[in-house]
Structure formats: C-alpha cells, structure tokens
N, C-alpha and C positions, 0 to 999 in steps of 0.2 A: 841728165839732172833729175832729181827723184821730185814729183810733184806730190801735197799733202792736199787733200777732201776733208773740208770741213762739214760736219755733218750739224743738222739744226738739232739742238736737246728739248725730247717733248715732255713734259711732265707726268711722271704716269699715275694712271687714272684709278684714284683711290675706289677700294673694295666697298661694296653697297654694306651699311650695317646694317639693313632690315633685316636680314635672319638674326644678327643676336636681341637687337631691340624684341624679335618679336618672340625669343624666349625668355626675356627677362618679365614681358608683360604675363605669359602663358604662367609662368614661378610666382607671380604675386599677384593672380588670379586664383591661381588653386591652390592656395596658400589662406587667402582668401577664404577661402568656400570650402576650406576645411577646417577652416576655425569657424565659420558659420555651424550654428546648430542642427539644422535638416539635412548638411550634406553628409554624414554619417548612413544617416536613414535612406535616403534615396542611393545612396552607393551598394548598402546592404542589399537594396533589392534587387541594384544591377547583377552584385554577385550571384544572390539566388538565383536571377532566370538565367544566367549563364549558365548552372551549377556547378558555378568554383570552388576551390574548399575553402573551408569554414576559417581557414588561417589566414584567409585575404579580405574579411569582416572588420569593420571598424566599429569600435567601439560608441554606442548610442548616447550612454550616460554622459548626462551635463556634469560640469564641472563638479569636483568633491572639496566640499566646503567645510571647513574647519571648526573647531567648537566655540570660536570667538566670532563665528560668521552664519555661522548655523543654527547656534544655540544645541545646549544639552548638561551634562553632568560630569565634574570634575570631584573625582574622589582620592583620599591619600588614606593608605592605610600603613600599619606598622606591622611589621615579621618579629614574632617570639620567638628570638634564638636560644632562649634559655635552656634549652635539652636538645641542642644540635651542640656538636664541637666546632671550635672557633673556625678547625681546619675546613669544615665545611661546611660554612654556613655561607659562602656565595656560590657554591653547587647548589646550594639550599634555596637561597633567594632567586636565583636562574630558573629554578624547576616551580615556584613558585609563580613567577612569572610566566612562565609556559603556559601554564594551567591555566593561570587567568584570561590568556589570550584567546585560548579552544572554548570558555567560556564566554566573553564578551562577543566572540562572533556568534552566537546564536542567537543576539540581538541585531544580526543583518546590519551591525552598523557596517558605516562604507569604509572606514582606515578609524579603527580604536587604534587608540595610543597607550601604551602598558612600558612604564620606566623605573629602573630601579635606583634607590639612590644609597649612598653606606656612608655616613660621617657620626663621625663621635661616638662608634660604637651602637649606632640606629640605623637599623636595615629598613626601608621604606619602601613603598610603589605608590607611583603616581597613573594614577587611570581617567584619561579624557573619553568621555561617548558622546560624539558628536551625534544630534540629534534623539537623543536619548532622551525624555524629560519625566519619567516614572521613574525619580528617584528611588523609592521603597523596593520596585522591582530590580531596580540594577541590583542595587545592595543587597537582595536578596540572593541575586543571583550568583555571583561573586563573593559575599562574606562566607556564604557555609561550604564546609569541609567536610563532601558528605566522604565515605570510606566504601570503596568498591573491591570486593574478595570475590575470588574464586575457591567454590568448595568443591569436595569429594563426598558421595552416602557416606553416613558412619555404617557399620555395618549391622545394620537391623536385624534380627530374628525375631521371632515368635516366642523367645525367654524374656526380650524386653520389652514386649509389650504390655499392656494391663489386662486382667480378664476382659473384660467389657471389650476392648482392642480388640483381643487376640475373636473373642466370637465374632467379632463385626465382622473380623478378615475371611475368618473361615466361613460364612454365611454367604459375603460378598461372591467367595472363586468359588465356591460351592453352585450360587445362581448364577453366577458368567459360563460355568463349566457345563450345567444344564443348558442354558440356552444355547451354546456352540453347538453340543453334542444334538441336539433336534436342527440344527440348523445342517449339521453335516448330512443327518440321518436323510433331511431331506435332496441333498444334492445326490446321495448314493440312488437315491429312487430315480434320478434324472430330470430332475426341473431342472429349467433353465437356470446357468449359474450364473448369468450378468444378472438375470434378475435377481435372484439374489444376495449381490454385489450391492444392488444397489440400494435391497430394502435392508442389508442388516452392517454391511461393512462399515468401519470407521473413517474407511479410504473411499472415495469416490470412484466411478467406475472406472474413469481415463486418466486415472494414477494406481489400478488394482494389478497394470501386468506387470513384473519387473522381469528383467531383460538379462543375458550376460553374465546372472551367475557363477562366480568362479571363486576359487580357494582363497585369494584377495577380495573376494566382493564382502560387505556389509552383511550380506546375507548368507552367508555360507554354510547356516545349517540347514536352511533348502539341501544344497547340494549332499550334502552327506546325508539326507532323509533320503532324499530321490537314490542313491547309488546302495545305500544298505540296504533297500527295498525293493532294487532292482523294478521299479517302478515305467510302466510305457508311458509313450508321450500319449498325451490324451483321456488320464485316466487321472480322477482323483485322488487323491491321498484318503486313505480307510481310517484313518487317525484325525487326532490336530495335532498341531503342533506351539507352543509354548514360546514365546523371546520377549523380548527386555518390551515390543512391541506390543506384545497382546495375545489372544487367539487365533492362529491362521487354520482356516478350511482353504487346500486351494489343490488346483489343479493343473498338472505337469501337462505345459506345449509342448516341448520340443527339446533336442541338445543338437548342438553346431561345435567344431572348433572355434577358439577364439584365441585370436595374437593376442600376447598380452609384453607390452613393452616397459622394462626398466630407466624409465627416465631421468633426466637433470636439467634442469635450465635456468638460464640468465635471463632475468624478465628489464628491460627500461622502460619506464609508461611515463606518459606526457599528457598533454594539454587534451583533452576532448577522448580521454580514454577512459574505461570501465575501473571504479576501484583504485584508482590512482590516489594515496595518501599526497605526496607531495609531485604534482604536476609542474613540468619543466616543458619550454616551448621546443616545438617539434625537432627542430633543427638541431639545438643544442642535444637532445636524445638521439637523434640518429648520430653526431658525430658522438658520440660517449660508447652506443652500440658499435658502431665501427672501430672503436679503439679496443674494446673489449675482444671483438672477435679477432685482432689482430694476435694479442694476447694469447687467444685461446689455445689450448692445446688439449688432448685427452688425459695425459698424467696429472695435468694442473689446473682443471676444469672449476673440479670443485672449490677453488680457492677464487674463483674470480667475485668482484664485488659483485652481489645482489644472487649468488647461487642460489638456488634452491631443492632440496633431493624430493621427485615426484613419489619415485618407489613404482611398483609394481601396478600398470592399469591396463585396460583395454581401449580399444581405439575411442569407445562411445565417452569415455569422460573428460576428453577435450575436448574444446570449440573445433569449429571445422578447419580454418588454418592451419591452426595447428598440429590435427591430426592429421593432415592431408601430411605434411612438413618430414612429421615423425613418422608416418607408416614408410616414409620413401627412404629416409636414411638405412643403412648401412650398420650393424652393430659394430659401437668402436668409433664412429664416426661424429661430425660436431656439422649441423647444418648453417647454409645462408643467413641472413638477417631476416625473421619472419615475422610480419604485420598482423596481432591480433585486434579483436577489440581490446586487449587489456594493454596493449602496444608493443614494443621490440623484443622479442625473443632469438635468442642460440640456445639450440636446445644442442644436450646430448646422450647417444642411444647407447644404452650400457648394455642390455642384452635384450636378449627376444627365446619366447618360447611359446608352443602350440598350448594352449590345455582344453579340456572338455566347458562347455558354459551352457547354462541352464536356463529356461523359461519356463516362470510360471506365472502363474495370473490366481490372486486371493483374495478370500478373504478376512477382514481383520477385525476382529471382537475384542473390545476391555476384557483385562486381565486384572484386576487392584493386587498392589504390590505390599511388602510390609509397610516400607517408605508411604506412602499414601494414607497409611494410620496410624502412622507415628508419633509421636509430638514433633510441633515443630521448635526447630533449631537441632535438628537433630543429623548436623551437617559437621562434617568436620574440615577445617582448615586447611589449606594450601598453602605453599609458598609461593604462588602466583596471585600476582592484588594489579590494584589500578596504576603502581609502577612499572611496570613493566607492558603495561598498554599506549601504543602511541596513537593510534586512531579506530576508530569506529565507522563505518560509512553503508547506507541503506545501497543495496543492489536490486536487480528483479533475477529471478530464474531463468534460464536462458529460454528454458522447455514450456516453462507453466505461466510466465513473467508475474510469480507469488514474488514480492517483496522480503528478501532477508539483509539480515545485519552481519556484517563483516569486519571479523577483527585485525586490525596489522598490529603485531608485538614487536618491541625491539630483539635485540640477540640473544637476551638473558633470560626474553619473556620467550623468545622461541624457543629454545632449548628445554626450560620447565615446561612449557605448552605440550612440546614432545612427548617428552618422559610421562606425563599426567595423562596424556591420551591414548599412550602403549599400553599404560597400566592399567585404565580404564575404559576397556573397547565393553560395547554393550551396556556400561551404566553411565549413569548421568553425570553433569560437572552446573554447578549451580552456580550462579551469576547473582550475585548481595550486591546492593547499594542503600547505604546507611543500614543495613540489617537488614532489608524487606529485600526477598529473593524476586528481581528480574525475567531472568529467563533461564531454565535447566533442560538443555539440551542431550538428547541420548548419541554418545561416543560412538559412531560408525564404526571407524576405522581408527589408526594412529596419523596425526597431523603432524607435520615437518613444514618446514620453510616458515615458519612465525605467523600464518593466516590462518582463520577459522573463520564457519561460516554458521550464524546462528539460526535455524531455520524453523517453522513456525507457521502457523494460520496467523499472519501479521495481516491487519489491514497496513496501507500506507502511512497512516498516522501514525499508527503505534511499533510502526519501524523507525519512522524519525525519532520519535519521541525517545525509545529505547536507546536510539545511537545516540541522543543527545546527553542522556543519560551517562552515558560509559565514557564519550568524550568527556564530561563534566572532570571525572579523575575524581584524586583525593589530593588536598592540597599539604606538602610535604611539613608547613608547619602553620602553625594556626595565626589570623593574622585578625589586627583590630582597628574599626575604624577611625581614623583619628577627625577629619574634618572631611565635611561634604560641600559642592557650590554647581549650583544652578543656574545656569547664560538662558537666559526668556528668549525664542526665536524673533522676538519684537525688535528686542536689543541688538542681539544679532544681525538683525537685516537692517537697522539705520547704521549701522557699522558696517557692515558691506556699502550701502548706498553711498558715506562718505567716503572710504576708500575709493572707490571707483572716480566718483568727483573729482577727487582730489590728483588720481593717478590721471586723470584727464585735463585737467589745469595746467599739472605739472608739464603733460605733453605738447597741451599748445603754448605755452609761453615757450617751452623750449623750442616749438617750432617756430615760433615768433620772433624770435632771439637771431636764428640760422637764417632766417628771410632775410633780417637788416644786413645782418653782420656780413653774409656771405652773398645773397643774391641766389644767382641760379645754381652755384655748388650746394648754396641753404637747401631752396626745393629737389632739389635729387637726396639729399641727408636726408629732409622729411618722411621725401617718399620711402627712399630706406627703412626709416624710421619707423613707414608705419607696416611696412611688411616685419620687422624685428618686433613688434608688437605682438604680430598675427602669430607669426612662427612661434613664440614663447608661448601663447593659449595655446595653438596645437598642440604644442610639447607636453603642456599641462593637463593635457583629456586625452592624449596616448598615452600617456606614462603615468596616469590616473594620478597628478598631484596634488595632494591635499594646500588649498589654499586658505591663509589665515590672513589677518589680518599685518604681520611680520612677512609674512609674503609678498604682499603685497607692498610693503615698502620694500622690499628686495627687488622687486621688479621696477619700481620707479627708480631707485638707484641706478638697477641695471641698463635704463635706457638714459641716463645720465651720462655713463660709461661710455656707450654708444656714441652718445654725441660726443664727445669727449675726445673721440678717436677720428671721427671725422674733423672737428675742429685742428687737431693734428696736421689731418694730412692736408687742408685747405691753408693753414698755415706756410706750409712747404713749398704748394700750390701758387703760395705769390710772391715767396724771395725766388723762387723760379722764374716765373714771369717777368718779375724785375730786372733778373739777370740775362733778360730777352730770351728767350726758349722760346718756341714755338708751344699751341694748346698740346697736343699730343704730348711731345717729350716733356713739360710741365708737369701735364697729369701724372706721366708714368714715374718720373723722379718723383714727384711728389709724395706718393705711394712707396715710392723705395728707400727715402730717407726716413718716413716717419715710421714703417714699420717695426723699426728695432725697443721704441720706444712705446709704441699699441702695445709690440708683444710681452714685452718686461712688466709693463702696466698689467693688463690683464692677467699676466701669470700668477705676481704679487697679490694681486684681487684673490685668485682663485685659490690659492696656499691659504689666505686669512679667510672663505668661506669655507674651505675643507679643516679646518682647525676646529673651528664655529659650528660645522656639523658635529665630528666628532667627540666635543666633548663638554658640551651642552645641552639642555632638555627642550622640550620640543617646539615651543617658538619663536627660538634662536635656530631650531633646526629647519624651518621651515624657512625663515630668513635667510640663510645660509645656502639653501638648496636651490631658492628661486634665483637668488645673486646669481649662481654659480653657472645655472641653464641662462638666463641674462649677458653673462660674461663671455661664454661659448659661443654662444648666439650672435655676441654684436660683431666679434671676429667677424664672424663668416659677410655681415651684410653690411662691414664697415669697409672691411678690406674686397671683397669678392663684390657683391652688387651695387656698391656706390659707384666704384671703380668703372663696371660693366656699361651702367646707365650715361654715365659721365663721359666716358669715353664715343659710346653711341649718340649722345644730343648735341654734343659738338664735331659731329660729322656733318650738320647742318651750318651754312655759313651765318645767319644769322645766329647763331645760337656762339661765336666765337667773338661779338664784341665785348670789348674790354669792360663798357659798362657795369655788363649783367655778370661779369666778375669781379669787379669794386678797385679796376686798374683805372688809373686819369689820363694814361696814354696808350695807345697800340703798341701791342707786343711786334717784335720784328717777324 
C-alpha cells in the first residue's frame, strides 16, 4: 500500500529591499546636489586634479534667465523688400537674420532671440537682448549695414601718378636703395650679420631665418638667386634683392633635400578645437569621421563632405600630428582617423617628390611701392564681398603665438578666394569695411579649401576687434526700426521673485492635497515630486535653458501633470485593494492599469507642446519647451520612482496598514 508525506509549507523569506531603497535615496541625493549651485564647481575641480577631459566638466553658469526675468531690450524692425524679387525675399529675410545673430553675440548676451515674422506682405524681425540695457548701443550695433569688399591693386604705374607723387616715389627708393646698399657694403666687410639684423631689419632677429625654401615656398626667388649664382652655403649674396617685401641683404646657410608631399584632407572639428566655425560635441564628430572614412576611397576622395586640396608642402607646414600622419603614408594611400588640435582628419597622399630646399637668414629694408603714393581708392573691385564670408575667428601662431584672423568662406566664397589668390601671388588683396580699408594682406601663395589666414603685427585687441568687424557682414537689405522696449532689471526681478512664490505655493498645496487625499502613497508622490522638481532645474542648467516667465508656468503645469499621473495610479491602487489583493500585487496592477491612460495623456500633452514650439514666437516657445521637459520628466519619476519607493516602504510591516492607505478595513 503506497504511503503519502505530508510536508509542512514554509513561507519564503522575502528579499531584503535595502539595496534598492538605498539607490533610490543615492538618485535623489545627487540629483539633489546637482541642482544645487556649488556642486558644479566642486565637481570641476575633482575633474581637474584627476586630469579628466574637459568633456566630463559641468557647466558652472547659473540658470539663463530670459528678458521678462532679466530685464533688457526688445526691438522690431522692418525688411525693405522693395529691390529684392518676391522670389526671394525669404532667402533674403533668412540671411538677414543670420547677420543679426553674428551680430548681437558680440554683446556676450547669454541666448539672444532673433525671429522672423512675413504677413500681409511685411517682412519683420523681432530681436530680444536679454540683459542688454544700452539701448542706443544695441541699435547701433544692429541697425547699420556696414558693406565689406574684398579688392585687388588697380594696377599703378609711375604714368598715373602726379609730378609731386611720382618725385616723392623716386626720392623715397632712391634713399631706401642708399641705405640697403651701405648696409650690404657693410656685411661684405664682415660684421656681424645678426647684429645687424637687429639694428636695421624690418624683421626681428628670431623670425630673420626662413627655412625650406622650395619651388612651392612663398619665397622662391631666394631659390632661383642662390642657383643662378651658384652661390655657397655661408656666403652673402653681393646683391639685394627686391620682393613685394622690401629689401633683402641676406645670407645662404645651407641646401638639404626636402620631401615635399601632395596632399588632401577631410578635416571634422568639434568642441574645444582650434578654429572650429561651427563646433559639434566630441562624440557626434568622431562618429561623422568614421562614416566618412568608411566612404572613403582614393578615386572619390575628393568628393567626400568637408575635402579640402592642400597642394604641394613640406613636412614643416603642418602641425606635428599631422605631419607625423602624412610623412608615414604610402603615395595613393588614405590614412587612420587622425587627432589634431584643429580635430578629425583623413588625409590623402597624392604624391611625393625629393626637391632641393633652401636656407637663408635676412635682412629686410622698406622698399615704398607705387600703391603707397597713390591716391587712395585706388583699389579695384572683386567679386568676393561679405557674402560669401561665413566666419571670422582670432587664432595665435603656432611658432610665434602672434595673434591672427581667420577667414572660413562658404563654397562660392572658396572657389573666388582661389581663383583671386592664383592670380594674385605677391600682391595684396585689401579688406573695406564701409569703404575704410581693414586689413591688406600680401598673397604668399594660392589658398584652396575656403580658409585664409590674415596675418599682421595684431596686438590681441585689434584681432578681435578686426574679426568682429568682418563677422559683422553686410546686411542683404536694409532694414528700419519700427519700435523699441526696455524690461528695468528692477521689474524683472519682482517678476522672478513672484513666479518662484508662486511656483512654491502651487507645489505645496499640491502637496497638501496628496497628504489627505492619499496618505502615505501622498508622501512618496511628494517625495517624487520633489526630485521631478530638482531633475527639471538640472535639465535647465545642462541644457542651458532660457527661463522666462511662460516657463515658468510651463513647469508649474508640468508638475500638475505629475501629480495627475500619480493620482491615476493610486486611484487603481484602491479598486485593487478593495478587490482584496494583497499590497504588492495592488501596487503592481495598479501601475499596470493606469499606464495606458499616463501614456495617451502625456503623449497628447507633448504633440500640443511640439505644435506650440513650432509655430510660435518665443514665449510660447519657452512655455512650450519647459512643458514638454516637465512632461518627459514626470514619466520617468511617476512611473519608475514612485513605483520603486512604494514598493520598498511597504516592505516594512508597519508601513502596510490599511490606515495609512485611506482602506477602513484590512486587505486579505
């Protein structure tokens, strides 16, 4: 007879939730303390003494406060389409706006607002500067159209001069030509020739040697002196010799072979790199370079976005990466992904040849030109102007760290840039803004790839100042101001004061509300609540959001939302319980019934704030934008952290009477 074993049933012995409790506490601690103001600062510093990189730096700046919270200047002006065609008169008003934008940042505001608006045949901009309050100066700065040309010499002679000119000129190279000529006479005797570098040159002693001479170099009439003259290393030149430069006396060091490689390359530059027009964060450039180099091939190199053709150099005119990069290649071949300071390069080596290179060390004496005693204006026109200019931007030398100005053209600008600098190797190209000539640079070489680099005895200021200049542009049509308005930062800041109040009221009555109504699911919603708080200021000083006053009611709404959604599921939380469930399975249906109805809700939220961005002006925008970070936001800590805490405090036995959940009898 088969006998049955009853076994006793022990109840098994539920999992300890101190580990999640105590990562929910660690998430609204440093959530916390990154919305706090000083935790920035002291992170920063941790970063430094680690020496991490600069990409894991938070950002220090307090919140960016809007012009209705700030105080500053709200201007409308009107676009004269009168002599644009209709067809393009919102290319027109777009580039308009451009302008303005490269413009009002050189008032360091923190987020200007530049808007266009077109009804009834009225092209408009609306322009907010937050903390701007020199009216006259904004308007100043912004209303004028100043017009930026690029010239070529007209071509001057000594028949278009005037008497009185033409003997100035001949007197002027007549004493320059005297003074060289005693100047050589005495280096052939043998004094020492740095010293006199140092008493007579135009050049400084430790920029008098130049290097590398080669049938590409800038200076290639060195070379062809030193080879028609068959000249030793170490011996002066018995001559001067003449260039767009001046007078050189100088003396041949030495000749070496020198590689000189045919280059090409794909430049990607990012955040914290040299010369970067438009800086994109680290990550998203190296994945852009890695797509490119997939791309890549030798036949179709040159078509890849952002090519550039180097043309013919030697190894010393690149940075050291990259000529380390490029001497290693393979002619024919297309290197790795390579880390400059100017950021992501693929280069490719088109060819390689030995040639002879040259060193000399000179000196350099005024020469006056005809141009020098000409009349002025006496410049003629380009087809290259401030259109074709997209940015301007102060750099230092790599060698001398002198301060120059660098120009990025667009494709149209780079192509004329070209053409204008092939045609004009050794003369000048002159730089007008409003008619008063900038800066006239002497043409080394021919430029390709749309950069130029304006170089110059710049102090620091008068590099910025210069680039602010050229960024300024010419504005494509002339535009008038129709009304101006001035926010007092007085005003401003009792306006801040009462939003804040306000958005603080709002949060404890609704806290107040969740205590009665719910009990201890209320206190876990608060607490919620007040990390969905905290999270949204982070959000707002990572993601540098301008906060206005329409913000700010977006954000009380948003935590309205929040609650909204909890109410939901505490809702569900007690036809459950009624229905006898135990706390656990309560909770979790709870959450699982109401979800569909969170998500549908917030979705619809988010369609009517994405609408409200796009086709709105800007404190509807800024309404719109906080809702929608609000909306995202309550998700995550309605559904995910109420849920997590809830589920963790009623692990505790007293924490599961019916009481402190608003039941009048025990759940089975």
């Amino acid at each position: 007879m088969q006998t049955w074993k009853l076994k006793r049933k022990t109840a098994r012995k539920p999992k300890s939730p101190w580990g999640r409790r105590i990562v929910g506490i660690i998430l609204l601690v440093l959530t916390v303390l990154f919305y706090g103001y000083d935790f920035p600062m002291y992170w920063n510093r941790a970063v430094n003494a680690a020496h991490l990189p600069a990409s894991v730096r938070l950002s220090e700046n307090a919140f960016r406060l809007g012009l209705d919270l700030q105080g500053g200047t709200h201007l409308v002006y009107d676009a004269d389409m009168s002599q644009i065609p209709e067809s393009e008169r919102a290319d027109a008003l777009e580039g308009v706006k451009n302008v303005i934008e490269r413009r009002v940042n050189a008032f360091g505001v923190s987020e200007p607002v530049v808007q266009t608006t077109t009804t009834g045949g009225t092209y408009r901009l609306i322009i907010e500067l937050a903390g701007i309050q020199d009216v006259k100066q904004a308007i100043d700065q912004i209303g004028k159209t100043p017009v930026l040309e690029f010239k070529e010499p007209a071509k001057t002679t000594q028949n278009d001069l005037s008497d009185d000119q033409k003997t100035a000129f001949k007197q002027a190279n007549a004493k320059e030509r005297e003074a060289a000529q005693t100047v050589l006479g005495r280096t052939l005797k043998g004094e020492n020739f740095d010293g006199l570098i140092t008493e007579n040159s135009r050049v400084p002693l430790e920029k008098s040697t130049l290097e590398h001479i080669t049938g590409n170099s800038p200076y290639g009439d060195f070379q062809i002196v030193i080879e028609k003259n068959h000249l030793k290393p170490g011996r002066v030149y018995a001559s001067t010799l003449e260039t767009d430069e001046g007078i050189n006396i100088f003396r041949y060091e030495k000749q070496e072979p020198a590689e000189e490689m045919q280059l090409g390359h794909v430049l990607v530059c990012f955040e914290g790199k040299e010369r970067c027009s438009k800086p994109i964060p680290q990550i998203e450039a190296n994945t852009k370079i890695q797509q490119l180099k997939s791309q890549a091939t030798p036949e179709g190199f040159s078509k890849l976005e952002g090519y550039q053709d180097l043309g013919w150099g030697t190894v010393d005119r690149y940075v050291e990466a990259f000529a380390t990069a490029a001497s290693a290649l393979k002619v024919g071949s297309i290197s790795d992904v390579i880390e400059s300071p100017f950021g992501y390069h693929l280069i490719y080596k088109q060819a390689q040849r030995t040639v002879p290179s040259y060193t000399v060390k000179r000196i350099l004496m005024p020469l006056t030109t005809e141009t020098d005693v000409a009349p002025q204006g006496n410049w003629l026109n380009t087809t290259l102007s401030g259109k074709q200019l997209k940015r301007a931007t102060v750099q230092f030398d790599q060698k001398t760290n002198v301060p120059n100005v660098v120009l990025d053209f667009n494709s149209e600008g780079a192509d004329l840039f070209g053409k204008l600098t092939e045609r004009l190797v050794g003369q000048q190209i002159a730089i007008f803004l409003d008619g008063v000539p900038v800066s006239a640079p002497v043409v080394q070489q021919a430029i390709y790839g749309g950069q130029a680099v304006i170089t110059g005895n710049f102090t620091l200021d008068e590099a910025k100042l210069l680039a602010q200049n050229l960024n300024a542009g010419a504005l494509p049509v002339p535009i008038n101001l129709l009304s101006q308005q001035t926010v007092g930062p007085t005003l401003g800041s009792i306006s801040l004061a009462k939003s804040v109040s306000a958005a603080l009221i709002g949060f404890l009555l609704v806290a107040l509300f969740m205590l009665i109504a719910y009990r201890l699911p209320g206190l876990i919603a608060v607490v919620a609540l007040g990390l969905f708080v905290s999270l949204n200021m982070a959000a707002y000083r990572f993601f540098d959001v301008t906060i206005t006053l329409a913000g700010i009611a977006g954000l009380v709404l948003s935590i309205g939302i929040a609650v909204d959604a909890n109410v939901l599921i505490f809702a569900r939380m007690k036809e459950e319980f009624a229905a006898g469930r135990d706390f656990q399975s309560a909770i979790d249906e709870g959450f699982t019934r109401a979800w569909t109805a969170i998500r549908d809700g917030h979705l619809t939220t988010l369609i009517a704030a994405a609408v409200l961005y796009w086709f709105s002006s800007s404190f509807i925008r800024g309404f719109a934008l906080t809702l929608s970070v609000g909306v995202v936001l309550s998700l995550f800590t309605a559904i995910t952290v109420t849920r997590v805490y809830l589920r963790n405090v009623t692990a505790w036995k007293w924490a599961r009477h019916p009481v402190l959940f608003g039941n009048k009898k025990p759940t089975n």
